[in-house]
C-alpha positions in Angstrom: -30.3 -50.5 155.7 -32.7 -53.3 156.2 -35.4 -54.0 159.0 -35.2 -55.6 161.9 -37.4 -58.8 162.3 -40.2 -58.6 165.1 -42.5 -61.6 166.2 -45.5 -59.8 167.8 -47.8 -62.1 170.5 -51.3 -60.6 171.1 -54.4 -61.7 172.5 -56.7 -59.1 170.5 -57.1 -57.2 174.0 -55.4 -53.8 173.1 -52.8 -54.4 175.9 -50.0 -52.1 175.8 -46.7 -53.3 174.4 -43.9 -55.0 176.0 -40.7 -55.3 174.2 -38.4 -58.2 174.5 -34.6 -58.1 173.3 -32.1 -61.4 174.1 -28.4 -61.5 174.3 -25.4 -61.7 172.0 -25.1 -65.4 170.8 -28.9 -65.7 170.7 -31.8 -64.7 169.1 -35.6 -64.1 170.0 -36.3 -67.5 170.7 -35.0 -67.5 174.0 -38.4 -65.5 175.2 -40.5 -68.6 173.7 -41.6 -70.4 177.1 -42.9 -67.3 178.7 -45.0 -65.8 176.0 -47.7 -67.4 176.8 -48.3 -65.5 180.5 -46.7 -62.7 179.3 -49.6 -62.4 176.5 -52.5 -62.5 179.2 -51.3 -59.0 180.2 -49.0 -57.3 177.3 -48.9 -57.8 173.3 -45.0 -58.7 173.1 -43.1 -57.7 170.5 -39.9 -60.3 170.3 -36.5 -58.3 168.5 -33.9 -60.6 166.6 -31.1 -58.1 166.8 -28.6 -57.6 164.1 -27.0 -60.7 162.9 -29.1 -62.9 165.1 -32.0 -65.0 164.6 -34.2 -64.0 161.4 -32.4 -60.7 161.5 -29.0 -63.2 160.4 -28.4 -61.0 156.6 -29.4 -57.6 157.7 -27.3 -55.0 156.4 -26.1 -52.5 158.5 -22.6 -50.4 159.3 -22.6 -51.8 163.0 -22.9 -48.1 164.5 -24.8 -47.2 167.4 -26.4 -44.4 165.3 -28.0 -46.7 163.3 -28.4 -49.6 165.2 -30.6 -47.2 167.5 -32.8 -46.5 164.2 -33.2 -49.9 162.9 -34.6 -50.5 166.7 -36.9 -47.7 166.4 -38.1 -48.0 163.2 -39.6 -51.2 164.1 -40.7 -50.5 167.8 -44.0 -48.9 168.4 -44.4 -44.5 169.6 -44.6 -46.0 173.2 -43.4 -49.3 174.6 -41.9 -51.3 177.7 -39.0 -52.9 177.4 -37.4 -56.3 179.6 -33.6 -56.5 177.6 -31.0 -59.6 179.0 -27.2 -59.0 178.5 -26.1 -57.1 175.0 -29.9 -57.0 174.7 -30.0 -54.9 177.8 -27.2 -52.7 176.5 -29.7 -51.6 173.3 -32.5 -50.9 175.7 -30.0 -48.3 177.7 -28.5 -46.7 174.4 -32.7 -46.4 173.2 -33.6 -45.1 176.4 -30.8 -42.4 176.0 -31.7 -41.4 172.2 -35.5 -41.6 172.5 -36.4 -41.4 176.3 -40.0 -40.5 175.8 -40.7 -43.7 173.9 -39.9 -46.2 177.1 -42.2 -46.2 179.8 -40.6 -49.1 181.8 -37.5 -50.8 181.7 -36.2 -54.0 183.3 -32.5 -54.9 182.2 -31.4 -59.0 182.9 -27.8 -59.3 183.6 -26.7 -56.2 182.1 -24.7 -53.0 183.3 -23.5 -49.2 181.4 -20.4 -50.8 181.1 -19.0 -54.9 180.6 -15.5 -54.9 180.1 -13.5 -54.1 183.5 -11.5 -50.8 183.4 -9.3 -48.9 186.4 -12.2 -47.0 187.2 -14.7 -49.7 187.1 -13.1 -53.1 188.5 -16.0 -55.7 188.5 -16.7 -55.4 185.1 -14.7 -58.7 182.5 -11.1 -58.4 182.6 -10.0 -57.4 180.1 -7.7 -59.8 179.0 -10.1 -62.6 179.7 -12.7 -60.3 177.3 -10.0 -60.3 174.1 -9.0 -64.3 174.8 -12.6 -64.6 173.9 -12.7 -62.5 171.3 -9.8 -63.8 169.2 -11.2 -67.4 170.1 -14.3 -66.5 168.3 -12.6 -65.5 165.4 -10.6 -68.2 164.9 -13.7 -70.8 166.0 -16.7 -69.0 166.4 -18.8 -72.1 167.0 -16.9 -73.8 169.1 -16.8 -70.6 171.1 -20.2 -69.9 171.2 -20.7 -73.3 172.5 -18.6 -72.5 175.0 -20.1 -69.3 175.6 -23.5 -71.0 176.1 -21.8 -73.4 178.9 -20.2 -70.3 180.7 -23.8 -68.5 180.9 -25.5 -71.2 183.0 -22.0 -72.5 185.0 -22.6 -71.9 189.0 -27.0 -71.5 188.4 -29.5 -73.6 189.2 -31.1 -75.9 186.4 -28.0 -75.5 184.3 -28.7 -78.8 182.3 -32.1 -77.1 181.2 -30.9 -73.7 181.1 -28.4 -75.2 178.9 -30.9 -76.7 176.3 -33.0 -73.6 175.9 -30.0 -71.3 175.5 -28.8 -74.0 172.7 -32.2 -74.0 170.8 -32.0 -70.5 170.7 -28.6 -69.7 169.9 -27.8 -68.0 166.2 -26.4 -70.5 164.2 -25.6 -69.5 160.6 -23.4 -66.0 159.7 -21.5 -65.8 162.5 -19.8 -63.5 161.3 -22.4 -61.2 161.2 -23.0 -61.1 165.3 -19.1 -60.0 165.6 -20.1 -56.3 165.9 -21.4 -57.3 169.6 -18.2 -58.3 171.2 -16.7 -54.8 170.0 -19.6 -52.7 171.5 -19.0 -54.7 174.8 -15.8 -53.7 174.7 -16.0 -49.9 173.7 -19.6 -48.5 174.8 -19.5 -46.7 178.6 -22.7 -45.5 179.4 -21.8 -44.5 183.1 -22.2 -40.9 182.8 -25.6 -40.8 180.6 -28.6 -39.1 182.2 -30.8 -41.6 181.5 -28.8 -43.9 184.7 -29.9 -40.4 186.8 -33.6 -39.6 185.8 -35.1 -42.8 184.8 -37.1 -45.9 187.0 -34.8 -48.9 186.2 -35.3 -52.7 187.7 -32.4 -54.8 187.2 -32.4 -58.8 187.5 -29.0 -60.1 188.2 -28.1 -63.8 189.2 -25.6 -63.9 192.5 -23.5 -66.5 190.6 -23.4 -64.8 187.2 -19.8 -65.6 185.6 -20.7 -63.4 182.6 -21.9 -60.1 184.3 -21.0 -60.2 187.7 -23.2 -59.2 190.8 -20.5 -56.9 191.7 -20.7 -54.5 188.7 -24.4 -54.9 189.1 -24.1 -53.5 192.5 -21.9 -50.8 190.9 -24.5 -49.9 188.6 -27.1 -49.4 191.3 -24.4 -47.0 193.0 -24.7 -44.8 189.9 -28.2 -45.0 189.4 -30.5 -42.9 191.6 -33.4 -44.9 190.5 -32.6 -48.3 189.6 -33.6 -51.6 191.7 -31.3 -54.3 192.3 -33.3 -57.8 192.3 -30.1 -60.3 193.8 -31.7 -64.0 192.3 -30.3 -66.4 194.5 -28.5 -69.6 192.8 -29.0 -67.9 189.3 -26.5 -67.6 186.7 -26.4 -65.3 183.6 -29.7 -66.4 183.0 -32.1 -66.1 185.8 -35.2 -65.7 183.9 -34.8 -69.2 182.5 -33.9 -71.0 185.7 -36.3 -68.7 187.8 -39.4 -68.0 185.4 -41.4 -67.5 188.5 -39.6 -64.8 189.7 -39.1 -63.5 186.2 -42.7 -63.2 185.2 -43.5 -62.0 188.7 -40.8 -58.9 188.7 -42.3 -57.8 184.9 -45.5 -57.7 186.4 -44.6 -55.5 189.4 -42.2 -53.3 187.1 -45.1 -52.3 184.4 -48.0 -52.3 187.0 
């Protein structure tokens, strides 16, 4: 088992950290035009998850066992953490297996559970989930490509949204980000304490074609504690066609 790389931001004031973990397809890049503010506040520590970014050749068996100790063997005793998408599904399973290590949490366009069930309706069908899947297989470029198109279709600022999603994206060892599209399909997080006891905000776009609004209205059904922040004309990626809001939301959640 290798380490996870982190890209730590500081501006020598002793601020307390702020974690920030991106989405399948991506890598810690995507946080670039916003570390900057975030650093007159917070020292941020940027994740590449496994696979992605300059975490491409890590070696790892693709379990949530371990995948939860690479994270914290990297991740300071005590940290805040704003996770988008798969990114936010690492924050949830950390929150659950070292809860007194998170002080805040903000999740972006993620829920307990992605791939649409009997018992959970909004979430991707399921047959629209494996066409992806085998299509990434069979041409994972292409499909990530694709993938990248789908997360800004319906939002506002889509052309740029589009670019920085693009410069980010992982783009060698594709192979080696494969492990996400099976913990979308197979992790359920629905009945995990953490959903009951902790403060949760959750950004979601209203015309999100990845993670719908709906199942985030679900999730805040299930949560006793979580807040629902609806970002009008936003897509799967409202913190890069809404910075404003973004940046504003983090600062409310950790203050």
């Amino acid at each position: 088992m290798s380490t996870l790389h982190v890209s730590k931001y500081t501006t020598g004031n002793q601020a307390s950290v702020l974690v920030l973990l991106h989405g399948w397809g991506s890598s810690s890049k995507i946080w670039q035009p916003y570390i900057d503010e975030l650093c007159k506040y917070f020292e941020i520590w940027c994740i590449d998850l496994p696979g992605h970014g300059e975490s491409h050749m890590i070696e790892w068996d693709g379990s949530v066992e371990q995948g939860m100790q690479l994270l914290a063997n990297v991740l300071p005793p005590v940290c805040s953490v704003v996770a988008w998408s798969l990114g936010g599904l690492w924050a949830q399973l950390y929150l659950q297996h070292f809860p007194e290590r998170v002080q805040k949490l903000m999740l972006i366009a993620s829920t307990p559970k992605f791939v649409a069930s009997d018992d959970w309706l909004n979430g991707m069908p399921i047959v629209k989930f494996k066409l992806f899947n085998e299509n990434y297989l069979s041409s994972p470029e292409k499909t990530l490509q694709q993938f990248i198109a789908l997360q800004t279709l319906h939002g506002k600022y889509a052309k740029q949204c589009m670019q920085t999603l693009t410069r980010s994206a992982t783009t060698k060892n594709f192979q080696n980000i494969a492990w996400g599209l099976s913990w979308l399909e197979e992790i359920d997080l629905r009945g995990m304490n953490y959903l009951k006891k902790n403060n949760i905000c959750l950004l979601q776009g209203e015309n999100d074609q990845v993670s719908s609004l709906a199942a985030a209205e679900d999730t805040a059904k299930i949560c006793n504690n979580l807040e629902l922040h609806n970002i009008a004309h936003a897509s799967h990626v409202p913190f890069l066609s809404h910075p404003e809001i973004f940046i504003e939301h983090v600062f409310a959640l950790i203050q």
